[in-house]
C-alpha positions as semicolon CSV with decimal commas, in nm:
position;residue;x (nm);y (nm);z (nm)
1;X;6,621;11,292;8,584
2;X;6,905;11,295;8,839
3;X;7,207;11,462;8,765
4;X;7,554;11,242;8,837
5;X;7,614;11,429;9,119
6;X;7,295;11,386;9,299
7;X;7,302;11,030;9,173
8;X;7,669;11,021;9,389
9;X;7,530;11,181;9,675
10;X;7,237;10,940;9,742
11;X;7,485;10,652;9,656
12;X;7,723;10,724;9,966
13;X;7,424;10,772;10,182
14;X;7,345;10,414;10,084
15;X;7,705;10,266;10,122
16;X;7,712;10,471;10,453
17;X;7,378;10,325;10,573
18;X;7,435;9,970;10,444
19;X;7,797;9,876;10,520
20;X;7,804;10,137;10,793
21;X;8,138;10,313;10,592
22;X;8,332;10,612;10,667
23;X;8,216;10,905;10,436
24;X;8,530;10,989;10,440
25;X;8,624;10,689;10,265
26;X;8,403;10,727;9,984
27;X;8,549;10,911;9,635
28;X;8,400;10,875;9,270
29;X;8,743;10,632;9,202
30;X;8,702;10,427;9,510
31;X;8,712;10,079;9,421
32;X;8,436;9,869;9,560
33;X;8,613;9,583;9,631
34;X;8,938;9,684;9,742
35;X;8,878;10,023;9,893
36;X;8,556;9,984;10,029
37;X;8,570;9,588;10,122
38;X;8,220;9,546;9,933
39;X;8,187;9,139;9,829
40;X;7,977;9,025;9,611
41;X;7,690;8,944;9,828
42;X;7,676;9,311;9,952
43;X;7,688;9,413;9,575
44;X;7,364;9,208;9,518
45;X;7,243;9,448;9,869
46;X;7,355;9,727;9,694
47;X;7,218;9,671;9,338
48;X;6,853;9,538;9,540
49;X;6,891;9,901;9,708
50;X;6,912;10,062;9,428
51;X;6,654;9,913;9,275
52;X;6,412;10,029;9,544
53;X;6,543;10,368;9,579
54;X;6,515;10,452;9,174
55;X;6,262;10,208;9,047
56;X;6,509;10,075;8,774
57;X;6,694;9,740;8,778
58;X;7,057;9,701;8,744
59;X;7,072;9,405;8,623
60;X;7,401;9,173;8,742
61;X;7,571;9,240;8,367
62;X;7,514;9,597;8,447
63;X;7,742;9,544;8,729
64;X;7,953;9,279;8,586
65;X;8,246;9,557;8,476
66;X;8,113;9,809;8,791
67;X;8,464;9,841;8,972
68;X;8,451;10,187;9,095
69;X;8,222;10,430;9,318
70;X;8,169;10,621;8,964
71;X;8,140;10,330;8,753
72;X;7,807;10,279;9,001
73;X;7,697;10,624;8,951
74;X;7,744;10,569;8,523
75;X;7,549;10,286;8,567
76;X;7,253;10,417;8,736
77;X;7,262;10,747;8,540
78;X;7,194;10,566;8,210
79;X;6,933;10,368;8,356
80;X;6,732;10,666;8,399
81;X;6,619;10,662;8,024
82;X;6,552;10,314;8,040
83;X;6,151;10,198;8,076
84;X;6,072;10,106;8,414
């Protein structure tokens, strides 16, 4: 099990990688939207990501009330429990 932390860590390496963002730019209360300029279609890039890089599923009501970097890194930590 990942702790939140490493779970945050491998979560800016994806927004850096995938939208090509400034680390810099990335806190645990950065909104997605409005901080980061994430739309929709690059949330369904992130969540497919995600997906590959843990093995679980976020499912789009998972991310339906995701707003912020951390809100991501909740969502993906209590996953971990979940069955595959």
């Amino acid at each position: 099990m990942q702790s939140r932390e490493e779970i945050f860590s491998r979560l800016c390496d994806a927004l850096v990688e995938l939208f090509e963002l400034d680390r810099d730019r990335i806190t645990a209360d950065a909104d997605l939207y409005s901080d980061l300029e994430i739309d929709s279609i690059d949330a369904i890039d992130l969540i497919d990501h995600i997906k590959r890089e843990t093995g679980r599923k976020l499912a789009a009501e998972d991310f339906r009330s995701v707003r912020t970097v951390q809100d991501v890194v909740e969502a993906v930590w209590r996953k971990q429990d979940a069955p595959a």
